[in-house]
C-alpha positions, 0 to 999 in steps of 0.5 A: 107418230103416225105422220107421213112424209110426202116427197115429189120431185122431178130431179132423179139423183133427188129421188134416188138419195131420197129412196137410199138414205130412208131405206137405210133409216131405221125409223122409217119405212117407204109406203109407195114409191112410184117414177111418175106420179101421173100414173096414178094421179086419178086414183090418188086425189092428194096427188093432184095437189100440185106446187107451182114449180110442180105445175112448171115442171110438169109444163115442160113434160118432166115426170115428177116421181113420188115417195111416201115414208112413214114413221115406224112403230 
């Protein structure tokens, strides 16, 4: 019940569909939501966990956005 849902990407049309349908959902809630995670990367240390695919991406200065959703109630 009090799980968070992390969500980062680099592909846009991913992000939006991603931001519609948890806005649209009833049961969960968007905590933050941010358009380039780099931003903010030093003060958010969980945020430097990157993938592999994360790192390529990031390799060739794609912007990689984030998305937390919580569970509400």
């Amino acid at each position: 019940p009090e799980a968070h849902i992390h969500l980062k990407t680099d592909d846009q049309d991913l992000f939006d569909y991603s931001v519609e349908v948890a806005e649209a959902h009833e049961k969960y809630r968007i905590v933050e939501k941010n358009e380039n995670i780099s931003e903010i990367r030093q003060s958010r240390p969980e945020l430097n966990i990157q993938t592999y695919y994360e790192r390529l991406h990031i390799d060739k200065k794609k912007t990689i956005k984030y998305l937390l959703l919580a569970k509400n109630g």
